[in-house]
C-alpha positions as CSV (number, residue, x, y, z in Angstrom):
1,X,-116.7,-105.7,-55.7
2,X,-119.6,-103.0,-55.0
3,X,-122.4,-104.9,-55.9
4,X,-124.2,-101.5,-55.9
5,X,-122.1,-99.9,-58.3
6,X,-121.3,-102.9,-60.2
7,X,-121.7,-103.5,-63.9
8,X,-125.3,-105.2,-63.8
9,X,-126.2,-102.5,-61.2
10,X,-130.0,-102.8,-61.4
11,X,-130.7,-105.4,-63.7
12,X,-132.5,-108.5,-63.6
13,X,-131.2,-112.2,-64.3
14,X,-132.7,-115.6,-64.0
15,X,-129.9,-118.6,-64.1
16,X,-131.2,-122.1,-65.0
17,X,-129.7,-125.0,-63.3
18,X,-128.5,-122.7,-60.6
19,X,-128.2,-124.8,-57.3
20,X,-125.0,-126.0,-57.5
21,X,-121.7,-125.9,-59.9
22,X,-121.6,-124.0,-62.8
23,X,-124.8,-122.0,-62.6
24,X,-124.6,-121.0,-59.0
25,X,-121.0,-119.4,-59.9
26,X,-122.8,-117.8,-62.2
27,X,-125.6,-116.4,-60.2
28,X,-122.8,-115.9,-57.2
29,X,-120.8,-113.2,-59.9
30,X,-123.9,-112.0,-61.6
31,X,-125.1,-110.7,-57.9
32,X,-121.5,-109.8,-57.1
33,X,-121.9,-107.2,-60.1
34,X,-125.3,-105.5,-59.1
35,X,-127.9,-107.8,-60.5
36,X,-130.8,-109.3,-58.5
37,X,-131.5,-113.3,-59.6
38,X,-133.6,-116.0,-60.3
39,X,-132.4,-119.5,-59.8
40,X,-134.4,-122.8,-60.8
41,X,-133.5,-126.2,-60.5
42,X,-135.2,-129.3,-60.0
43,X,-134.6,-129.3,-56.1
44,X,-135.8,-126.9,-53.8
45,X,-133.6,-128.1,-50.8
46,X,-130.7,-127.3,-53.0
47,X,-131.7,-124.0,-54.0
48,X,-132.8,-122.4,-50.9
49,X,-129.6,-123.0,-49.5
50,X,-128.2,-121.3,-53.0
51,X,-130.6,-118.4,-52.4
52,X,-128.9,-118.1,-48.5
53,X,-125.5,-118.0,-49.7
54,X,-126.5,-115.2,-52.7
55,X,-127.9,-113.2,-50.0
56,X,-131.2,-113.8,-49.5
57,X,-134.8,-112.6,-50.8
58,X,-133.5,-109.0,-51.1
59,X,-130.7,-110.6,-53.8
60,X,-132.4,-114.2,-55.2
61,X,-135.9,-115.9,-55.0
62,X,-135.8,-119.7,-56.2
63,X,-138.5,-121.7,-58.8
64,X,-138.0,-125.5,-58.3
65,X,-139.1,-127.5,-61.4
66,X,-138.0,-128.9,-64.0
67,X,-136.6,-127.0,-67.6
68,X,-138.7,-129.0,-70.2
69,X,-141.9,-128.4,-67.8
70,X,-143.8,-125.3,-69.9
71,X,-145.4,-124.7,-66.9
72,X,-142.6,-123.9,-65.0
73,X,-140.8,-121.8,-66.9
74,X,-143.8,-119.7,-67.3
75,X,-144.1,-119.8,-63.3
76,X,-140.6,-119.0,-62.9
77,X,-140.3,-116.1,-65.2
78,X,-143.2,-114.6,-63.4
79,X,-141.8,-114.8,-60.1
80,X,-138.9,-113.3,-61.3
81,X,-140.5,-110.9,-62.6
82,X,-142.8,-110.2,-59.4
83,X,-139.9,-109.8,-57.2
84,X,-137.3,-107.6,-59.2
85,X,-139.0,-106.4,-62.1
86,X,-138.8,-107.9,-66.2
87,X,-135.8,-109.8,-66.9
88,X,-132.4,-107.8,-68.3
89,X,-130.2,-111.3,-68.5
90,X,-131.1,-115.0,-69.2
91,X,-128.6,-117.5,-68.6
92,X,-129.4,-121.0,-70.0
93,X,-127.1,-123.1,-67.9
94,X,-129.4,-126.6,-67.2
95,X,-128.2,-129.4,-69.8
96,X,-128.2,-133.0,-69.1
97,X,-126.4,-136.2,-70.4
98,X,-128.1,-139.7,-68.9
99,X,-126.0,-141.8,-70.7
100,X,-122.6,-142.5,-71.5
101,X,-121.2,-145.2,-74.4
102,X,-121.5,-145.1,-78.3
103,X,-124.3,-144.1,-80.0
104,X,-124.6,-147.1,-82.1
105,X,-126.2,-148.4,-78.6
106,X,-127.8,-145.3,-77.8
107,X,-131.3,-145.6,-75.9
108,X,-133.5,-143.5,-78.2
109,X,-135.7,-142.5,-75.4
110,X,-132.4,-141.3,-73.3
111,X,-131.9,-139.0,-76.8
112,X,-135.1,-137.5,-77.0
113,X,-135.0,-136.3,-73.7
114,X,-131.5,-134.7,-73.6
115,X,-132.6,-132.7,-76.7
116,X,-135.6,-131.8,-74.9
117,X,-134.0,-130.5,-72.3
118,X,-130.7,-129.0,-73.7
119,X,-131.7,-127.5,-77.2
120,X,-135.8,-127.6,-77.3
121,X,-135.6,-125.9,-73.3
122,X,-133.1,-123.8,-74.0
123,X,-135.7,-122.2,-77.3
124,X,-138.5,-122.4,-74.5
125,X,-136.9,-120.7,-71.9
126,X,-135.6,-117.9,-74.8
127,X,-139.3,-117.7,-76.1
128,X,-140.5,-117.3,-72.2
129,X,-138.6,-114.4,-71.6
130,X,-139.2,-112.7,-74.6
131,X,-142.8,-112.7,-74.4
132,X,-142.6,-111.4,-70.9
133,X,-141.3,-108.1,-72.0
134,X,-137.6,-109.3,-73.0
135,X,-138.6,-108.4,-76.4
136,X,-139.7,-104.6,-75.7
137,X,-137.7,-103.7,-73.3
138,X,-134.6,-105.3,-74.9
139,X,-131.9,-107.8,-73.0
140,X,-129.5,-110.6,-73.8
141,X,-129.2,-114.0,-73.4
142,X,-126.2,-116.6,-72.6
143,X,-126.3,-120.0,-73.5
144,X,-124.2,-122.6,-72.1
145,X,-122.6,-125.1,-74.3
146,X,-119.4,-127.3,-74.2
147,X,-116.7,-127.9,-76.7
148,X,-118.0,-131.5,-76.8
149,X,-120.5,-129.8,-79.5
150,X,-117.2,-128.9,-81.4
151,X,-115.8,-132.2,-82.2
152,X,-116.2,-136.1,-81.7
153,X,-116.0,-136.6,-78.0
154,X,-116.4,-140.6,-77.4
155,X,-118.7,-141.4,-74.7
156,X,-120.8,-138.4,-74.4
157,X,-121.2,-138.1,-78.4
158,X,-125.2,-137.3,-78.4
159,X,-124.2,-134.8,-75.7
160,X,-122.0,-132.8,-78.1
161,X,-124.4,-133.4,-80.4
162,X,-127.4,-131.5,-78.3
163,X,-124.6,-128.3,-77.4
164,X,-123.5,-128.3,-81.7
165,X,-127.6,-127.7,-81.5
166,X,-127.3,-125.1,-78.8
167,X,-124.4,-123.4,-80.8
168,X,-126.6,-122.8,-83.9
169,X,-129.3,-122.1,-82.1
170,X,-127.4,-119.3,-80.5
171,X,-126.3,-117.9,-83.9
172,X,-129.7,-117.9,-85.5
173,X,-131.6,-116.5,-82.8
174,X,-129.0,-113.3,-82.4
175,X,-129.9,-113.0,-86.0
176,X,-134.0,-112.6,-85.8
177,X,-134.2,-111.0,-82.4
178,X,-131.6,-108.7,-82.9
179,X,-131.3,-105.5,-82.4
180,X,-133.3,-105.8,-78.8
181,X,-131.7,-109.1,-77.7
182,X,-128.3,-109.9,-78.1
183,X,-127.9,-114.1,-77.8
184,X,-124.5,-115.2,-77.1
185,X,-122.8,-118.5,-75.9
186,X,-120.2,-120.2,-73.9
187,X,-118.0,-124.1,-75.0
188,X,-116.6,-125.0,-71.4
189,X,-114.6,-128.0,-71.6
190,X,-114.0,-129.8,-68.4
191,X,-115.0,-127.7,-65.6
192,X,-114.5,-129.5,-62.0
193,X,-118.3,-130.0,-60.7
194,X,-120.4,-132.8,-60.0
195,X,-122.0,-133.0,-63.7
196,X,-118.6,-133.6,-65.0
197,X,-117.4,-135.4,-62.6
198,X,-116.8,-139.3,-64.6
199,X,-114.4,-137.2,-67.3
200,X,-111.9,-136.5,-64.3
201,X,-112.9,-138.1,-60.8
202,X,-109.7,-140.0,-59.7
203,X,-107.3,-139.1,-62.6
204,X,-107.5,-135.1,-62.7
205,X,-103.6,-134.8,-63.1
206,X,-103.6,-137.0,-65.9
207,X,-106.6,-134.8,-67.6
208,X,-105.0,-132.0,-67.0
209,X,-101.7,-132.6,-68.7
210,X,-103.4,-132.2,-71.6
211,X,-104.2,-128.4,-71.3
212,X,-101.5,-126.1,-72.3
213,X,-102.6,-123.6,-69.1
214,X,-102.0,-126.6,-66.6
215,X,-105.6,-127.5,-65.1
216,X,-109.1,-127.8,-65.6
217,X,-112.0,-125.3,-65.2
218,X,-113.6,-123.8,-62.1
219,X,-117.2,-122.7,-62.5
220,X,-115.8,-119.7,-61.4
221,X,-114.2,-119.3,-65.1
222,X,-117.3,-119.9,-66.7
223,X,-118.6,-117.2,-64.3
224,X,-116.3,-114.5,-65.1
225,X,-117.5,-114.8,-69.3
226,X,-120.8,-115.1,-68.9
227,X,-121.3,-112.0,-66.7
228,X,-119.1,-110.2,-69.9
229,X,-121.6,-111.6,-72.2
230,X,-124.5,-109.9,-69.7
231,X,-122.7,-106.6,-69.5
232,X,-122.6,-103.9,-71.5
233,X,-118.8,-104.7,-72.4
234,X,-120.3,-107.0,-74.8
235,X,-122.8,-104.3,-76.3
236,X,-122.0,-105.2,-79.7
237,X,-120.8,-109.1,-79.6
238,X,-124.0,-111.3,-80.6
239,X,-124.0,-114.8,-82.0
240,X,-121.1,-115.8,-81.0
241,X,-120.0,-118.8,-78.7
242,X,-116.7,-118.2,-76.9
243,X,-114.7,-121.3,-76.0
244,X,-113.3,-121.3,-72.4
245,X,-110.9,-124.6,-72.5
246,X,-107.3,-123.6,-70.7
247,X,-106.0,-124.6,-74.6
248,X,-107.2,-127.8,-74.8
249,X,-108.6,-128.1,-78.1
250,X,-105.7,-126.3,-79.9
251,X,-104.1,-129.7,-79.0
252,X,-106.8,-131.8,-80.8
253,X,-107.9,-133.8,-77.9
254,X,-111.3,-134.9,-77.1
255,X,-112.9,-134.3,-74.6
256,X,-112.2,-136.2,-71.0
């Protein structure tokens, strides 16, 4: 692919959560297509090696911090913003889960802070870019959520419950920034990375069976929507959060 010539040719993108798995498949792509990123996650080790791989300077420059810090996602926006210009394309990729049992024994602190990160950062980051000339300029956003917001998934219940957040969020924020912004979302269901590793680690044949296309996700799936979302293919698809599962939830199963 001609990165020069590509699709996103000349715009702009910062990726949260972007040092490994799904979010640095979906800076790798975005770059692939002509955009210039820029990546944060908590560690910088980790993302100036993901900087090296995208290219270098010339293609990424890295904020290391953390996605609830205000601070930081003013900072990172505005070396973004420095290097390559106002942002085109936000991709809200960062979301944690701490814990994993019932939520009858859920530690309320452990809640707090996953909707902190995953639905009240996701809004920050959203309100961020706006203000830095999102807004005026116009641009579109990508959120990423999980079919575990769809229905009950045991284990990792308060999890779903923070991406059912992220899904209305989407949905009402394509409504009041529209027509500049376009906000959009992806439902992965299990997607072979580190963050998901305890739903499949040591049985992924078994998991698997229960996908009518055979396997699990590759954050290089997730990759290939999100940088639809970002294009112009999408011009007029806003509010809406496309499930990427292989089939699984056709069958009824949870997820995991």
């Amino acid at each position: 692919m001609d990165a020069e010539s590509g699709r996103l040719a000349g715009r702009v993108a910062l990726v949260t959560g972007a040092s490994r798995g799904i979010g640095l498949a979906v800076a790798r792509r975005l770059v692939a297509e002509g955009a210039r990123v820029g990546l944060t996650a908590r560690h910088p080790e980790a993302l100036a090696e993901a900087v090296a791989a995208l290219g270098g300077p010339e293609r990424a420059v890295a904020v290391a911090g953390r996605a609830d810090d205000v601070g930081h996602r003013r900072a990172a926006v505005e070396a973004v913003t420095e290097a390559f210009g106002a942002v085109d394309v936000l991709v809200n990729n960062v979301g944690i889960n701490p814990t994993y049992g019932p939520l009858a024994d859920l530690d309320l602190a452990a809640a707090r802070k996953i909707l902190d990160v995953n639905v009240v950062g996701t809004l920050g980051w959203v309100q961020q870019v706006r203000a830095a000339g999102m807004g005026a300029r116009g641009g579109c956003v990508v959120n990423v959520s999980s079919i575990a917001g769809r229905s009950p998934s045991p284990g990792i219940a308060f999890y779903g419950v923070s991406k059912a957040a992220v899904d209305h969020l989407t949905a009402c924020l394509a409504v009041e920034l529209a027509p500049a912004i376009r906000v959009n979302a992806v439902a992965p269901a299990v997607v072979k990375t580190r963050f998901a590793a305890a739903l499949h680690e040591g049985r992924e044949e078994e998991v698997a069976r229960a996908y009518p296309l055979g396997r699990l996700g590759l954050p290089r799936d997730v990759a290939g929507a999100v940088a639809f979302l970002a294009s112009d293919d999408a011009s007029w698809i806003t509010g809406q959060t496309i499930v990427l599962d292989g089939g699984v939830t056709l069958a009824g199963r949870p997820v995991g």
